[in-house]
N, C-alpha and C positions, 0 to 999 in steps of 0.2 A: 504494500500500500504506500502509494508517493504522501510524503508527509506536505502537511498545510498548515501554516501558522496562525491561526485566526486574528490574531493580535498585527500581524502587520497582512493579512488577506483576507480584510471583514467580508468582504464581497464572497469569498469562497466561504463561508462557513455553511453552508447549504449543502456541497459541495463533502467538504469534510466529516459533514455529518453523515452523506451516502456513504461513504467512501468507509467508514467508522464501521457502518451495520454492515455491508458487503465484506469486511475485512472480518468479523465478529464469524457471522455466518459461513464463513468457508473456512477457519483458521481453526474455531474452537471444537470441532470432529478430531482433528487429526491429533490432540490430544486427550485420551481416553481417561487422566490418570485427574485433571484440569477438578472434577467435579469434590475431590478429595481433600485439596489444595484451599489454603486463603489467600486472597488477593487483596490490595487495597491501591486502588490507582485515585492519584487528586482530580476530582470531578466525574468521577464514574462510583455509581452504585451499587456495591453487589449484595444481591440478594437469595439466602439458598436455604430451602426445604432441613427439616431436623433429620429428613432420612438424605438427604446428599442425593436426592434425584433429578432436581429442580432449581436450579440458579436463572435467576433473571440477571441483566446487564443494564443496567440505568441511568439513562444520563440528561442534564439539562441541553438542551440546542442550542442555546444563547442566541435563539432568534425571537424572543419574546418578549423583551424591553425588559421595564424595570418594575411591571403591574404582572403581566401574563406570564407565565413561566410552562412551558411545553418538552414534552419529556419522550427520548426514544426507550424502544426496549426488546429488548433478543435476550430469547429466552436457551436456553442450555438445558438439556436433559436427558437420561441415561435410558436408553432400550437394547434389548437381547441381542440386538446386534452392533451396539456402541452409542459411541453421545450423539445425539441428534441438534441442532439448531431451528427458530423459528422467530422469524420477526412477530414481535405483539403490536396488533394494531385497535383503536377503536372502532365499534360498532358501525362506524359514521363515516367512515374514511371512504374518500370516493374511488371511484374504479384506480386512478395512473397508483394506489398505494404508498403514496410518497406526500400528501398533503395536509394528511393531519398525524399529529404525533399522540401519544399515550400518557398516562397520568407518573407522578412519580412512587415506585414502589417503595414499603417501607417494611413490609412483614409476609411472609407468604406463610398463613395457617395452614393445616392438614388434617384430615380424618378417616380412618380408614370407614370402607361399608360393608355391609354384612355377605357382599361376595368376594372380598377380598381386596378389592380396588384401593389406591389410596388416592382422595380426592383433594387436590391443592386449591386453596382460598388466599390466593396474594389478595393484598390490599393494597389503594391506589390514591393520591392527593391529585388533587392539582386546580388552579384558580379559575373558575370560572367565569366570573367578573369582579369587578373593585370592588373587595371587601364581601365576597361573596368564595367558601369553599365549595368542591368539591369531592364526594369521599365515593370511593365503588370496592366489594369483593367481588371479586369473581369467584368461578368456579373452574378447574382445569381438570383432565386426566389423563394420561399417559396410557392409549391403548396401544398395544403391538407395538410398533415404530413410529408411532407420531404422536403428537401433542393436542387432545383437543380440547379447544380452549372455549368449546359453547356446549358444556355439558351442564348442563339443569337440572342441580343440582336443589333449587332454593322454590319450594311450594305454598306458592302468594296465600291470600285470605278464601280470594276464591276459588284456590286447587291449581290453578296456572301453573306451570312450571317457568322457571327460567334460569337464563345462567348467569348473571347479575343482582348483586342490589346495592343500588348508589343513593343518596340524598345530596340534595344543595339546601346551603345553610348562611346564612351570615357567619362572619367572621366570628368569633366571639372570643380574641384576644385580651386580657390573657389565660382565659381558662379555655379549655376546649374539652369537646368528645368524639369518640371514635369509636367506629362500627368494633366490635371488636367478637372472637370467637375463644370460648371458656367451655372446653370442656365439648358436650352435645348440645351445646348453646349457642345459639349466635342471638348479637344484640344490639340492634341496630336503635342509633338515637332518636327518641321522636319528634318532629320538627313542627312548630306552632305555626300553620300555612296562611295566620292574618299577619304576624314579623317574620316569619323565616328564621326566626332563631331555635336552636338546639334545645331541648328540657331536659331535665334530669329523669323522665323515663324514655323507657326502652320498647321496639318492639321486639319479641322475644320469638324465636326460632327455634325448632328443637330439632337434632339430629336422628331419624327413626331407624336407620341402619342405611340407608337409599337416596334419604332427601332433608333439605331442613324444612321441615313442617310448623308455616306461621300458629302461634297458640295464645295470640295477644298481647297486651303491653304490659308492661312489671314496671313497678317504681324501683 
């Protein structure tokens, strides 16, 4: 990968950031031993699973000024016949793949389910608007050789399945809360939809062996 200074070639930092995930995604296969290993690069995120199956790669673009903050992510992951790679994209990203970027990771939960599977729940920030977060888990799994990253895992109020749940919220510096997963729990904050601010209850989620099953709000 030819290297790119962004500090004296702001114009290439677009550029550098392709060039970053193509370099990611073809480089990190060819060492099998990588997932074992701790790294810590200045401006790069690593993020990896308790069982060492799952590492995400994380970084700011520094094409978002000094309010928006937009975040890539390649993800790293071990199957039966070596490490595999996969760019993470949003929901929303349109067809070229290359236009919108992904939130910043900070924790990747896991739970196994009652067939054996282990299902990964990374968690994601990132600014929505001025003074306004954004919080998402997902849900990921590792079948065969690949990574899939819209498994539906999370069973809304009315039986829906999906493989998401995000809220937006006001800022509410300096205290904050966060979706978070305890156990066969997940607990999402509940958000007062006349200010948009966070409360101090939860909606509450339970892990049945298969799915998390909404079972209402807990203080």
């Amino acid at each position: 990968m030819k290297k790119i200074d962004p500090e004296s070639n702001p114009d290439s930092l677009e550029a550098w950031n392709h060039q970053l995930i193509r370099f990611l995604l073809k480089e990190l296969p060819r060492h099998p031993q990588s997932l074992l290993n701790d790294f810590k690069f200045e401006g790069m995120r690593i993020v990896t699973s308790s069982n060492r199956q799952l590492r995400i790669w994380n970084w700011d673009d520094q094409l978002g000024g000094h309010v928006f903050r937009y975040y890539w992510a390649v993800a790293e992951f071990k199957t039966p016949i070596g490490i595999k790679t996969k760019l993470l994209l949003p929901a929303d990203t349109i067809s070229d793949g290359w236009q919108l970027a992904i939130g910043r990771c900070d924790t990747i939960f896991s739970v196994g389910d009652s067939a054996g599977r282990m299902i990964y729940l990374p968690r994601f920030h990132y600014i929505a608007d001025e003074g306004y977060l954004n919080e998402s888990v997902d849900a990921y799994s590792i079948d065969r050789n690949k990574l899939n990253t819209n498994f539906r895992a999370f069973k809304s109020k009315s039986g829906k399945l999906h493989n998401s749940i995000s809220l937006i919220y006001k800022n509410p510096f300096p205290h904050r809360r966060q979706i978070e997963v305890k156990g066969n729990e997940l607990l999402v904050p509940k958000v007062i939809e006349s200010s948009d601010y966070a409360t101090s209850s939860s909606l509450r989620y339970e892990f049945d062996g298969s799915h998390f099953v909404y079972k209402g709000i807990t203080k």
